[in-house]
C-alpha positions as a Markdown table, in Angstrom:
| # | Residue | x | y | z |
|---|---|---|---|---|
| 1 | Unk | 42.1 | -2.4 | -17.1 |
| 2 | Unk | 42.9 | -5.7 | -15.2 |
| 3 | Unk | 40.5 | -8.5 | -14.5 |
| 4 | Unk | 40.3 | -7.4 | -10.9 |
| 5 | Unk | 39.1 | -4.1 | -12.2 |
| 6 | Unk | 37.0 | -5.9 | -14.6 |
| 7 | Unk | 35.2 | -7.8 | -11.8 |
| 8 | Unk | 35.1 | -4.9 | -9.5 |
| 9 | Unk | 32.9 | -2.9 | -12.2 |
| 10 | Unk | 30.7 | -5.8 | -12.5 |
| 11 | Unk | 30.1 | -6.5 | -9.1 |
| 12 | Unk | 29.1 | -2.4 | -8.1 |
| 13 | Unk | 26.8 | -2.7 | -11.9 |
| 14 | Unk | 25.7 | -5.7 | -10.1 |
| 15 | Unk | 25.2 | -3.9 | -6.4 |
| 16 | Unk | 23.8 | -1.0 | -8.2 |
| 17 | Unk | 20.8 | -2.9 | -10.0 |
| 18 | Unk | 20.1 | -4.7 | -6.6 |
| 19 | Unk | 19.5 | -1.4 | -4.5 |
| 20 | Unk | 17.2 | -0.6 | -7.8 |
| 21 | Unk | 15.5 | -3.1 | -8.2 |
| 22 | Unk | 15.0 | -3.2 | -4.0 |
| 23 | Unk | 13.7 | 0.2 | -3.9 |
| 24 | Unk | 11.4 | -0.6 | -6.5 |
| 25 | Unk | 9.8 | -3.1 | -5.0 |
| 26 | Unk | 9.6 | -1.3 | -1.8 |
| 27 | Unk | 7.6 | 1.4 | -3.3 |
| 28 | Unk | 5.5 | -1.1 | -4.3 |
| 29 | Unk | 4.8 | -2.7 | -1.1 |
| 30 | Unk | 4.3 | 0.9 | 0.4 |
| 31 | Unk | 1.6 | 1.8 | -2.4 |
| 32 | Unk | -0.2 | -1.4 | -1.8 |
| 33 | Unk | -0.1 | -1.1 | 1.8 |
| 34 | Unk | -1.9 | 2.8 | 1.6 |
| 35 | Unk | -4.2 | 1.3 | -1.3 |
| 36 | Unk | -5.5 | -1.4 | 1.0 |
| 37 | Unk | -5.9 | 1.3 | 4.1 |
| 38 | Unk | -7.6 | 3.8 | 1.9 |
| 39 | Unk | -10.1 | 0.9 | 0.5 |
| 40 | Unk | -10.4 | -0.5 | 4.5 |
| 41 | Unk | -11.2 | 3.3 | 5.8 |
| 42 | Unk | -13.8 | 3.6 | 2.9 |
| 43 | Unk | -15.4 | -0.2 | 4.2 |
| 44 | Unk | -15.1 | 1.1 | 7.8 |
| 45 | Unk | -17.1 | 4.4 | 6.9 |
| 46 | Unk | -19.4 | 2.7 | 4.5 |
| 47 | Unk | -20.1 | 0.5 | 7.4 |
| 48 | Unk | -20.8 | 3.3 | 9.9 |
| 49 | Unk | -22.9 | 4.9 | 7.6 |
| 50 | Unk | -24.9 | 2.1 | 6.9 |
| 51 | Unk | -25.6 | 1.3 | 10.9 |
| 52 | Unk | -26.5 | 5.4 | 11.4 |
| 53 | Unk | -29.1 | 4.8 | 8.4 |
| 54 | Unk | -30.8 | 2.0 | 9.9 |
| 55 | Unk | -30.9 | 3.3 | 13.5 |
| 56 | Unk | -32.4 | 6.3 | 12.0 |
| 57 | Unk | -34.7 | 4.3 | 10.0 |
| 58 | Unk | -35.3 | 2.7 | 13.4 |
| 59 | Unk | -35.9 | 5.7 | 15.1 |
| 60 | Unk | -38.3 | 7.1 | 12.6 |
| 61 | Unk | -40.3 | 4.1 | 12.9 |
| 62 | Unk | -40.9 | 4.5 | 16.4 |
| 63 | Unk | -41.6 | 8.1 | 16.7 |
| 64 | Unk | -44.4 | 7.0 | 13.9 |
């Protein structure tokens, strides 16, 4: 095996652990990205749910 072949070996070794270590930290960035939508969704409805309590709280205070 020449040196050429030698390098050639290294540098796909070298490509190869890139794409890896790229997809990894894609993956990442993708589960982060649905973990901060699931936690803003459960805010948003949190929210909403705390607005329909107090207009109902509102309501029942004027029907009283």
């Amino acid at each position: 095996m020449g040196i050429k072949d030698q390098f050639q070996d290294k540098a796909e070794q070298l490509k190869a652990q890139a794409e890896k270590a790229r997809d990894g930290v894609q993956n990442e960035a993708s589960e982060r990205r649905e973990q901060g939508q699931e936690r803003a969704q459960e805010r948003r409805q949190q929210g909403q749910e705390q607005a329909q309590d107090a207009a109902d709280d509102a309501q029942d205070r004027f029907e009283s």
